[in-house]
Each structure stands twice: as C-alpha cells, then as structure tokens.
C-alpha positions in Angstrom: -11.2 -13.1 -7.0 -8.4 -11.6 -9.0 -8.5 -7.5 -8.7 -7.1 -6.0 -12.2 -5.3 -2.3 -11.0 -4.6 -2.0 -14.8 -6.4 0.3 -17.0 -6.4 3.1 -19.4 -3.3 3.2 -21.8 -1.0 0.5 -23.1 2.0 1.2 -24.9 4.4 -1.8 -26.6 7.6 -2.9 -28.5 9.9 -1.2 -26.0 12.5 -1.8 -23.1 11.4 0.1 -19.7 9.9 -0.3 -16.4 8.5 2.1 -13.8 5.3 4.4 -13.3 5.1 7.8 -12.0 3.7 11.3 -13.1 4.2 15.2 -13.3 5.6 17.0 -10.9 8.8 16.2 -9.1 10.3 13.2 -9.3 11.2 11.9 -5.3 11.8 8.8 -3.7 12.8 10.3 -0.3 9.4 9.8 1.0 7.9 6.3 -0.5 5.0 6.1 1.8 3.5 9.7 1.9 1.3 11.5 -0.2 2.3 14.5 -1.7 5.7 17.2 -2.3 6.6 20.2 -0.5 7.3 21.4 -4.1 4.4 22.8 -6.2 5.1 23.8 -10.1 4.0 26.6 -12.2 0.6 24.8 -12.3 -0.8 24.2 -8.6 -0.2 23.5 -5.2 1.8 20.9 -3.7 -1.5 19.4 -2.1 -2.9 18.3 -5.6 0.5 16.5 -6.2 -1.9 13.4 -4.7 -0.7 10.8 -8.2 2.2 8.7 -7.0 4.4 6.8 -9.6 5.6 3.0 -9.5 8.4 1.8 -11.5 8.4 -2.0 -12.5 10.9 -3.6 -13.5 9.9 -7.2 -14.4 13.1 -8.5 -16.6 16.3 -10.2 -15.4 19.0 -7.2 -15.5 19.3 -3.9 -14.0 17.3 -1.4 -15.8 17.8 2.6 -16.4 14.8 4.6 -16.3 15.5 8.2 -17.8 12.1 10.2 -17.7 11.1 13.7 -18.8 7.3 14.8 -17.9 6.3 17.7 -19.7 2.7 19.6 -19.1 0.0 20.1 -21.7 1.6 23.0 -23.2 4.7 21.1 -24.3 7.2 22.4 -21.4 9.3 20.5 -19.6 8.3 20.2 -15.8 10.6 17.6 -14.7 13.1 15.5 -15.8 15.3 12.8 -14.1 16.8 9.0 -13.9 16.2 6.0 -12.1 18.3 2.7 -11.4 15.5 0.0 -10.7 17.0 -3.4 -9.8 16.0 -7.2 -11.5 12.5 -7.7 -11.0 12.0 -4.6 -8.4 9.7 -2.1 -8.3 10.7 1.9 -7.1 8.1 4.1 -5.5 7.6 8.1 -6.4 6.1 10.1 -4.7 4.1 13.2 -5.6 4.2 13.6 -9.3 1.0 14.4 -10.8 -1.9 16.2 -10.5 -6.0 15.2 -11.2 -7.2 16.7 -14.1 -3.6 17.8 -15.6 -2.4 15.8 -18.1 0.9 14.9 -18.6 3.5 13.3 -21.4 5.8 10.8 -20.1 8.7 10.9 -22.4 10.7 7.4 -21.3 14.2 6.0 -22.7 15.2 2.5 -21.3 18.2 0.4 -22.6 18.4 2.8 -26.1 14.5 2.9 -26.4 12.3 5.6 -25.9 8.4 5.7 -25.7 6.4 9.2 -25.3 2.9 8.5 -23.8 0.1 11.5 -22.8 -2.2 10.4 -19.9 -5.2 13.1 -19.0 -5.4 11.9 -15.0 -9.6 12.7 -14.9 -9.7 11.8 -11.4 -10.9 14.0 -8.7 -9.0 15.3 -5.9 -9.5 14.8 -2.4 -7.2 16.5 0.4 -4.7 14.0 1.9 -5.6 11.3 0.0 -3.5 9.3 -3.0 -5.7 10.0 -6.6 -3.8 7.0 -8.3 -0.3 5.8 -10.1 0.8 5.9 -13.2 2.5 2.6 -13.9 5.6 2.3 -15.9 6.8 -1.2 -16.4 9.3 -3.3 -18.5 8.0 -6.4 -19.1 9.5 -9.9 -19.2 9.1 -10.2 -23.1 10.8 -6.9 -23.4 7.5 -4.7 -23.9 6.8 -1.2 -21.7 3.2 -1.1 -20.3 2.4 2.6 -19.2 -0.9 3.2 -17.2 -2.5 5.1 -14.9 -4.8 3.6 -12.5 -6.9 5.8 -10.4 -7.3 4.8 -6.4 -10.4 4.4 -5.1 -10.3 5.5 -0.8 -9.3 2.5 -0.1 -7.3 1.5 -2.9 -8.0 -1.1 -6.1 -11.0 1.2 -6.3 -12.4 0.2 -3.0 -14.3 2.2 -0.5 -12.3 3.6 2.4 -15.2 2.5 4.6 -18.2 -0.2 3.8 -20.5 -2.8 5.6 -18.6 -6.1 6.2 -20.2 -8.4 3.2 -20.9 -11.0 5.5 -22.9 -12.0 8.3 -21.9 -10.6 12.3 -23.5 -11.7 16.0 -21.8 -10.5 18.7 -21.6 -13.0 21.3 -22.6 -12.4 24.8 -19.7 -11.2 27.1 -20.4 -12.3 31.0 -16.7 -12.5 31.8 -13.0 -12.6 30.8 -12.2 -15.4 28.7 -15.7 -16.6 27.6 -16.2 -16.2 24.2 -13.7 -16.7 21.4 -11.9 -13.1 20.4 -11.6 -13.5 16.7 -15.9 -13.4 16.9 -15.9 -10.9 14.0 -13.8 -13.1 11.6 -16.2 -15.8 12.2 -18.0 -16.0 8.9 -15.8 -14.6 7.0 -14.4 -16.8 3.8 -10.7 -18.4 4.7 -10.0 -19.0 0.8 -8.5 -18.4 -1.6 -5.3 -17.7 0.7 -1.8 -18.3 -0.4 -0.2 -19.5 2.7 1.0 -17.3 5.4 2.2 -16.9 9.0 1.1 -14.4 11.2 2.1 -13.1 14.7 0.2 -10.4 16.7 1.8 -7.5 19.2 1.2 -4.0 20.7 5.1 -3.3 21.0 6.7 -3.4 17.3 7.1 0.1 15.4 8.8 1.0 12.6 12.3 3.7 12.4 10.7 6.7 10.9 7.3 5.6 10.3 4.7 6.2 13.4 1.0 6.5 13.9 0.2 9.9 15.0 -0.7 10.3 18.9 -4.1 9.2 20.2 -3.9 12.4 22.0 -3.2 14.4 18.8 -5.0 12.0 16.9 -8.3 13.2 19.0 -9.1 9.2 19.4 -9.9 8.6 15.7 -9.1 5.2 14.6 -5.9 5.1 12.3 -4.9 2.5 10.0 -0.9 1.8 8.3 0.3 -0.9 5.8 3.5 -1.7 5.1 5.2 -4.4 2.6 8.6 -5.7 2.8 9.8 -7.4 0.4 13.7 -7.7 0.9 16.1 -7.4 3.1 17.2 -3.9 3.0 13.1 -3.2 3.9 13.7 -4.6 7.4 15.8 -1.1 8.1 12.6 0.1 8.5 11.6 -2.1 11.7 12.3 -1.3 14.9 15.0 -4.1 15.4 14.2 -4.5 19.8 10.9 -5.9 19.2 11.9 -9.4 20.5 10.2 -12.8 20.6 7.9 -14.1 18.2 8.0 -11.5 16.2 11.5 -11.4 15.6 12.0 -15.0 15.2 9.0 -14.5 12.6 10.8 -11.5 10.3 14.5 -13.1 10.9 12.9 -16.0 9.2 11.6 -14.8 6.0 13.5 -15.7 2.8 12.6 -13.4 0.6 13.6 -15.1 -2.4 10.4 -17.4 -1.7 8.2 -15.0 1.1 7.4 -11.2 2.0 6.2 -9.4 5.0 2.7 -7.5 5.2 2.8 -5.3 8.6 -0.3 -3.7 9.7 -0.8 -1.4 12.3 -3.4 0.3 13.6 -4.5 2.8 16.6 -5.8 3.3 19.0 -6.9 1.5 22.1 -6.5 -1.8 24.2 -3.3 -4.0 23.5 -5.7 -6.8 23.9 -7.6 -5.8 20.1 -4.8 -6.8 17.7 -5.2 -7.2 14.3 -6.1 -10.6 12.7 -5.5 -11.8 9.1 -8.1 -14.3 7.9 -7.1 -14.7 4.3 -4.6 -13.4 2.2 -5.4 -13.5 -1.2 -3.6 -13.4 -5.0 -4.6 -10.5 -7.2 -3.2 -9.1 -10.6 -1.0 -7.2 -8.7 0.3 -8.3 -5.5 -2.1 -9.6 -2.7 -5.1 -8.4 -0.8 -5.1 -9.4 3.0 -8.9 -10.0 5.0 -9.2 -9.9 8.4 -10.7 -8.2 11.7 -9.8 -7.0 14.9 -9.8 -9.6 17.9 -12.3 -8.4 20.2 -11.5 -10.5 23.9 -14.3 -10.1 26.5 -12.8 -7.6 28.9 -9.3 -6.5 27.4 -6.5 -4.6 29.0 -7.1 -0.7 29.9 -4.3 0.2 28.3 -4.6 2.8 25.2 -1.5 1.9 22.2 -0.8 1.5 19.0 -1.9 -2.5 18.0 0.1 -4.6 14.6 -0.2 -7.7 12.9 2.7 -9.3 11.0 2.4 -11.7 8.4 5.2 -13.7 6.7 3.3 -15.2 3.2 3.8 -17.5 0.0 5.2 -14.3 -2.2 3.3 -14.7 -5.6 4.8 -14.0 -9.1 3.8 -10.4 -8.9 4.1 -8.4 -5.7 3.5 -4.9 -6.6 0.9 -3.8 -4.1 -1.1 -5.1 -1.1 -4.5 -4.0 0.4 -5.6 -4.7 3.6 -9.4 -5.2 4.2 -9.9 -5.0 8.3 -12.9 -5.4 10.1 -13.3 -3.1 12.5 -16.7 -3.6 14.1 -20.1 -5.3 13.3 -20.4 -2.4 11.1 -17.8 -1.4 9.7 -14.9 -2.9 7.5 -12.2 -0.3 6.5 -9.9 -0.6 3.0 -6.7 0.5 3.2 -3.3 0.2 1.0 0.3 -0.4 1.6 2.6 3.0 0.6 -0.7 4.6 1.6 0.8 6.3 4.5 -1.2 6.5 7.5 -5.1 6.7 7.1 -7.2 8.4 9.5 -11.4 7.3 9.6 -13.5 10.3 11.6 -16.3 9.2 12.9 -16.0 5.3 14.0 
C-alpha cells in the first residue's frame, strides 16, 4: 500500500527543488529536531517543522529562499546548492500555527507561496516538512505535510495488526526467535539484504545511555543513500556488516540502519518487508526474541542494503516490539524515546 506524504498546497510552471520553513535555515544538524535559535516570534522548542529540498531534474540546482512571517517581515533568508536528483535536509525552520511565505528563486524563476502550518506542537517531537521540490518536467511542488508520532501520520505506538502467540520457552534454542514476525505479511517488499549486530554505531550519532536513558526503550533510523553518508558509520565494525555496506552501489541500492536500545545483544532487530511508498520506503519488522538471550545490556541494529526505488525521500520503520506493542518511527527523526513499554 502506497503511503502519499503529499498534501496541502501545489504550486507549478517553475524551476526549484527543496522544502523547509521559517525560522533559521541549518543543515548542520540533519537528524535533530529543533534550533538553538528562536526569532522575534517564539521559542526555539516550537522550531519542531523541518524542511526537505528535492531536487528531482538532471543538473545541479540553486535554491535561494527568503521566509518572511505573517506580517510581511523578512525572518530569514539564505541559498542552497542541492545536487542532481538529491534531496538536502533543514532543520528547525518553522513553527505550528505560524504561517509563513516561502519566497523561492531557482534557475531565474521565482515562486512565493503562504503555508498556515495548523498542526499542534508537541515537545521534542518533529510537527512536519514543508517540501520544496523541482520536478523532472521542470515544475516546483511546494507542500507541507504534517507528521503524525510516528511519521506518514502514523501513531508513535499501536497494537501490531496481526495476530501474536508466544511460544513456549523450556530452553535455549527451542523455539524459532523471529516468533513475533511470524504472521506478519512478507509482500510487497522490494528486495533487500539485511545483517544484524550489537557492535555497529555511528560517528556523531548515539543512543543515549540506558543508565541516563532510565531503561526506556529507544528507537533511531538512519538512510544512506551515497557514499559520502557512510562518514557517518563507525568504519571498525568488521565482518558481515562491513562486507554488507562496502557492497552497496548506490547508483542501484541504499542502506536503512536501525538501531535501537536497550537490552540483550541477543534481541536484534529484524526486517520482514520493506515496502515502496510515494515517497521512499517503509520497512516492517520485529525484534528477535531467542529463548534465553545473553545478560548483557547494549545498544542492538539492523542493516539493510535494498532495491533503491525511483523516489527515495524518506523511510519509516514499523518495529514490533512485543505481543503488544508495534512502534512507528522515521528516518532524520533523531532518536525516539517510548516511556512506558
């Protein structure tokens, strides 16, 4: 099933590509949520509408943006260079509720375009995009799609929609571990490899403690989709791993790493399905659950090497975390934190 992230406002008959929204404009931190650098109309924790700029057509494209508030004044102003067919992330440039006007000038060509953002806040938590792309055909699309919790307007937390039995667990080794993928659907997938660890981490990109976590599970995607991503990887991994990242070509494949804390090396991460949307892909799986695991407490990751579709703008991770419980969560989310399970 084909999730659509597109709504609201369309504009057309222009060159450009991106998406982003007041505030400041900042690609220092692609992942997080959020500016230290409030304007004349709020906080910097209601800066929770990040901005994605697309650019879908064969050349390099210029993005030159000014955002100005509702009363006409200019809050920010500021250029991009977005490659052939890549997309840049900003962070932090909008707020719910506060509408902005996106004044845009690509290749000679401007567009001007007032989106109102009637989304509610929450604290910590991305409120939506606004979406600035330059099409193949030469037309600019600019929308804001709001974020559910869980992204694509999915709940952070919900029942798995499927059936679950636990098996019985008399001893090590006697039931199969991947027991809570069991009934869930295998297709539609595009194809895809997948290898599982408790030792890869990423440069500048961690999981909090468990200790300063207080024990509450934590979930982090992350898509890589050229070569210059895999700076982001911690490099002395080794073995299968490796061999499955050093392996990618990523004129034909991309990477979707998921980790997630905390508790036994033994309870990795599992994909089931990864599946085509609109806009990138949206990944299905569970934890594997062995009977009797390792005492250890770490941080747990899954890395997948898949068929890159047409469009890779996004990908959603849908994990299954126990008999109750499945948890949405959203590459360039940063890392999510669920009290409670």
């Amino acid at each position: 099933m084909a999730l659509s992230r597109r709504q609201a406002l369309q504009v057309t008959g222009a060159s450009i590509s991106g998406g982003f929204l007041a505030g400041c404009l900042s690609s220092s931190d692609p992942t997080g949520v959020g500016e230290d650098d409030p304007d004349e109309d709020g906080d910097a924790d209601d800066m929770s509408i990040d901005g994605r700029l697309h650019n879908e057509s064969g050349e390099p494209q210029t993005f030159m943006i000014t955002i100005r508030n509702a009363a006409g004044e200019e809050v920010t102003s500021d250029e991009w260079e977005v490659g052939a067919g890549e997309t840049k992330p900003v962070s932090a440039v909008g707020k719910p509720n506060e509408p902005r006007t996106f004044e845009v000038t690509v290749n000679g060509m401007t567009e001007t375009a007032t989106l109102e953002f009637d989304v509610d806040a929450e604290p910590g938590k991305r409120a939506g995009y606004v979406e600035i792309t330059y099409t193949q055909v030469g037309t600019v699309e600019v929308v804001f799609t709001p974020v559910g919790d869980g992204g694509a307007g999915l709940a952070r937390v919900e029942e798995p929609p499927y059936e679950i039995s636990e098996p019985e667990c008399s001893g090590a080794g006697d039931r199969d571990p991947l027991w809570l993928c069991e009934n869930m659907d295998a297709e539609p997938s595009v194809a895809f490899d997948q290898v599982e660890t408790s030792s890869m981490s990423f440069a500048d990109e961690e999981l909090a403690s468990d200790v300063e976590n207080e024990g509450n599970p934590q979930f982090y995607a992350a898509l890589l989709t050229d070569e210059d991503d895999l700076d982001r990887v911690d490099e002395n991994t080794g073995g299968d791993v490796d061999e499955l990242i050093g392996g990618t070509d990523f004129e034909s494949e991309a990477l979707l790493v998921v980790q997630t804390g905390w508790g036994s090396g033994s309870e990795t991460p599992h994909f089931k399905r990864i599946e085509e949307t609109d806009d990138g892909v949206h990944a299905f799986g569970c934890y594997r659950r062995p009977c009797g695991g390792t005492g250890d407490v770490t941080m747990r990751t899954v890395v997948a090497r898949f068929e890159r579709p047409e469009i890779l703008n996004e990908a959603i991770v849908s994990l299954t975390f126990d008999p109750k419980y499945l948890v949405n969560f959203e590459a360039g989310e940063g890392v999510v934190t669920v009290d409670g399970l």
